[in-house]
C-alpha positions in Angstrom: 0.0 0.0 0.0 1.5 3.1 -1.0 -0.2 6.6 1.2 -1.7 9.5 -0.7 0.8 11.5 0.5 3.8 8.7 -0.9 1.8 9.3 -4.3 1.9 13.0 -4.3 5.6 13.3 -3.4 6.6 10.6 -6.2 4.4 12.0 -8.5 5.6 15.7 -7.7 9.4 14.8 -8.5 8.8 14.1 -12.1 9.4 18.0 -11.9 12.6 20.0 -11.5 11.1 22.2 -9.1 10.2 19.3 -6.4 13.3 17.2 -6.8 15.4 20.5 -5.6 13.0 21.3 -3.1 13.0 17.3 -1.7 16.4 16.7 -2.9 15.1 13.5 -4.5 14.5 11.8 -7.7 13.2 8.4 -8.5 14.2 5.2 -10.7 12.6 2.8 -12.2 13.0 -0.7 -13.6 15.4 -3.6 -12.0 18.3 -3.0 -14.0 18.7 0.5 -13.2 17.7 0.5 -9.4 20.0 -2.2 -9.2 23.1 -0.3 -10.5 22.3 2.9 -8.3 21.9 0.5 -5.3 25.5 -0.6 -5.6 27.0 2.9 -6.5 27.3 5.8 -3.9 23.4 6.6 -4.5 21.5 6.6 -1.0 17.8 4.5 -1.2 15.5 6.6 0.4 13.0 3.9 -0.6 12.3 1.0 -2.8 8.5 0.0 -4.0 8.2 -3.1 -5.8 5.1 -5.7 -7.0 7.9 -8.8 -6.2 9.4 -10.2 -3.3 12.8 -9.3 -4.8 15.8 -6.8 -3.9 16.6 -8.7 -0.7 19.6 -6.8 -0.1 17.4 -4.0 0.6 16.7 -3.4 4.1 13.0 -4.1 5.2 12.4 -0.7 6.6 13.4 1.2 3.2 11.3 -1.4 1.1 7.4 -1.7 0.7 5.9 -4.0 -1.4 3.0 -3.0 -3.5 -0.2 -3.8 -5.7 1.0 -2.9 -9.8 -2.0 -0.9 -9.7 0.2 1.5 -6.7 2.7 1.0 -8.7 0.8 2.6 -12.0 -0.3 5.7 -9.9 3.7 6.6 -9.0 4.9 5.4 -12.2 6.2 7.9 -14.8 5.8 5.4 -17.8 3.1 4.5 -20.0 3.6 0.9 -18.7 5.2 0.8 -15.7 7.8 -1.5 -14.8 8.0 -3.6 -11.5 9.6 -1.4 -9.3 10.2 2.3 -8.6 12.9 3.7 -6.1 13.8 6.9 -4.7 17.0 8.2 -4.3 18.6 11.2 -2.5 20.3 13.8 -5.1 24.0 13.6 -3.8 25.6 16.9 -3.5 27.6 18.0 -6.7 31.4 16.8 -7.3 34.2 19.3 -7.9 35.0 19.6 -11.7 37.6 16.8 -13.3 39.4 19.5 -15.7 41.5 16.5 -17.2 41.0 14.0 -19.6 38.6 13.8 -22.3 35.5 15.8 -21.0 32.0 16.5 -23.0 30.1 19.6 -22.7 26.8 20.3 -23.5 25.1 23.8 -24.8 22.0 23.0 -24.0 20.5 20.0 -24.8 16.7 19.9 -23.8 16.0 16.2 -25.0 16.1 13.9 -22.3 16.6 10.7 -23.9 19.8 12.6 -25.9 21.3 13.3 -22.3 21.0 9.9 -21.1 22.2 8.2 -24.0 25.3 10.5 -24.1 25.8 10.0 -20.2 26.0 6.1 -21.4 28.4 7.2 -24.6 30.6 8.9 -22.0 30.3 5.7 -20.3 31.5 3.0 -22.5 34.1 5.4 -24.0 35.7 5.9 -20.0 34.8 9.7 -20.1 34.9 10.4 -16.6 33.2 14.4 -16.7 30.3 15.5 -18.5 29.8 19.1 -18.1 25.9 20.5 -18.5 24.9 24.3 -19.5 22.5 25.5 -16.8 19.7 25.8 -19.8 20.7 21.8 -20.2 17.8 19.3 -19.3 18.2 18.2 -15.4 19.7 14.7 -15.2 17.7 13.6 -13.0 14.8 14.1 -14.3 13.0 10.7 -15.4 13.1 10.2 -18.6 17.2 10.7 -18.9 17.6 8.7 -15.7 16.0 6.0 -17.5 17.7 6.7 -20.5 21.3 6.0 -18.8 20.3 2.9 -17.4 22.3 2.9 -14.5 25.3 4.9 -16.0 24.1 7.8 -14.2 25.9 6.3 -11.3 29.7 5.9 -13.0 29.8 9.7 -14.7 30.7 12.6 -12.4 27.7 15.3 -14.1 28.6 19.3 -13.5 25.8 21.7 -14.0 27.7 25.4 -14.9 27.9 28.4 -16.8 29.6 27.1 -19.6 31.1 30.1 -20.8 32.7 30.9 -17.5 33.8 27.3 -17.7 35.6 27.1 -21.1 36.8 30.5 -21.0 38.9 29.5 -17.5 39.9 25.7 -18.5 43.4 25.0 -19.5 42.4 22.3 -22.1 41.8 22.7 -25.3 38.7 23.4 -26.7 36.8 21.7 -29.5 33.6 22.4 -30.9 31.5 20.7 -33.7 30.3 22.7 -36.5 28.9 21.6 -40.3 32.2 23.8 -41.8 34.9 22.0 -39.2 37.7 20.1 -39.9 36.8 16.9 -41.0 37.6 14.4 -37.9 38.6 11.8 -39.8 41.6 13.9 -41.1 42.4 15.6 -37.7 45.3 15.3 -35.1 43.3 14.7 -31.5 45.1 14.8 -28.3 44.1 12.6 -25.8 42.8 15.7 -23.6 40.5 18.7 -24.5 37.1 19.7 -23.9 34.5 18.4 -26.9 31.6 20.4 -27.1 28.5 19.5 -28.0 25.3 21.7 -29.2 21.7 22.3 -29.2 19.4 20.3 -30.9 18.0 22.4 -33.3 20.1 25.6 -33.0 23.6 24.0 -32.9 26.8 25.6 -30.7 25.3 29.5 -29.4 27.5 32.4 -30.5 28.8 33.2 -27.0 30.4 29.5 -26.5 31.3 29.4 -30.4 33.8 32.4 -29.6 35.3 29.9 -27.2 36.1 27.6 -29.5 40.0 26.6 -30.5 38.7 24.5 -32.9 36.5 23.3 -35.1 35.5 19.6 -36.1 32.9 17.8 -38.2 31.7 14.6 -39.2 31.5 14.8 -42.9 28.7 13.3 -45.4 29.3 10.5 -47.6 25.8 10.6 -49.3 25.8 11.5 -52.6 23.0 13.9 -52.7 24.6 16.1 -49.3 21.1 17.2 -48.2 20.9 15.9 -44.8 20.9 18.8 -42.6 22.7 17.0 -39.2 22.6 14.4 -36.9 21.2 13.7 -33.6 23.6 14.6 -31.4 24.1 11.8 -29.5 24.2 10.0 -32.3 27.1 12.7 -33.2 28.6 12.4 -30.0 29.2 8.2 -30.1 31.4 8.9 -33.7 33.1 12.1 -31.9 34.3 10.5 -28.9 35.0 7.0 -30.4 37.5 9.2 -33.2 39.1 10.6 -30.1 39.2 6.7 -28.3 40.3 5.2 -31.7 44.1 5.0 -31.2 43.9 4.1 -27.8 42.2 0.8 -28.9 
């Protein structure tokens, strides 16, 4: 049995707003409570139709009727478990390495699928624009499944950022140099841009250099890619002689 005030908090964090206010956000599905259960994420509790997760304590684990479970659910067909989780407090900034930053993206399932690009390529910082979508909001914590957990995530003003970092910056633009021709150090800051607008003018003044993916078709009238999409060919380029 979940209370009607359980509901209305649950429900309430599928907003930015609430999950400040409360500090919480909330998971859903086996696989991905299961990798934030064994990373530094702390269960505030666990709801679940099964008699499963028994390395969860008893007192931070109810088990509930799917149609509870459909009420605090944030998909159209909910899964069999939901857990909430306290928003840890924000890591200092790894300025080493390979590190992505994003100008905001707003599409949820293009932040989680580049927090899992960043991932499986080993990068260890993903930098966000304060305009960028919250990463804990449902949809992109779904997105990652689980690799939410293994990426340290900065929320900044990203020209204050780049104008102050001692890597080098790269930026990805139609008229770059073509990556597949380019000399890529093993450090630098790749960044990303909007969906539909592309890099904005004050961060594209930032830029030491410009990259693209160039197109093979033979009629050249595709107009981009999706960026995460765009993002899994960058940062495996920069991975490739590593391999």
């Amino acid at each position: 049995m979940v209370s009607k005030n359980q509901i209305k908090l649950i429900t309430s964090l599928q907003q930015k707003k609430y999950r400040n206010q409360h500090h919480l956000f909330f998971a859903e599905g086996v696989k991905v409570i299961q990798e934030l259960l064994q990373s530094n994420f702390e269960l505030e509790h666990l709801y679940t139709t099964q008699d499963d997760f028994e390395e969860v304590s008893s007192h931070k684990k109810s088990l509930i009727h799917e149609n509870d479970l459909k009420k605090i659910s944030a998909l159209a067909t909910a899964n069999s478990c939901l857990a909430v989780f306290k928003i840890p407090e924000e890591k200092n900034i790894i300025d080493s390495g390979l590190v992505i930053a994003l100008d905001d993206i707003r599409d949820p399932g293009n932040l989680g699928t580049i927090l899992r690009l960043c991932d499986w390529f080993g990068v260890k910082q993903l930098i966000c624009s304060k305009e960028t979508v919250d990463v804990y909001n449902p949809k992109v914590v779904q997105a990652t499944m689980g690799s939410i957990s293994r990426v340290t995530i900065a929320y900044t003003d990203l020209e204050d950022y780049l104008s102050q970092t001692k890597l080098p910056v790269f930026g990805t633009f139609m008229d770059g140099e073509n990556i597949y021709k380019s000399s890529l150090p093993q450090e630098g800051v790749v960044v990303m841009g909007n969906e539909a607008n592309g890099i904005s003018a004050s961060i594209e003044n930032l830029v030491q250099k410009r990259i693209s993916i160039p197109r093979f078709g033979d009629l050249q009238k595709t107009e981009s890619l999706n960026v995460a999409t765009a993002t899994a060919i960058i940062l495996s380029e920069f991975k490739r002689k590593l391999a």
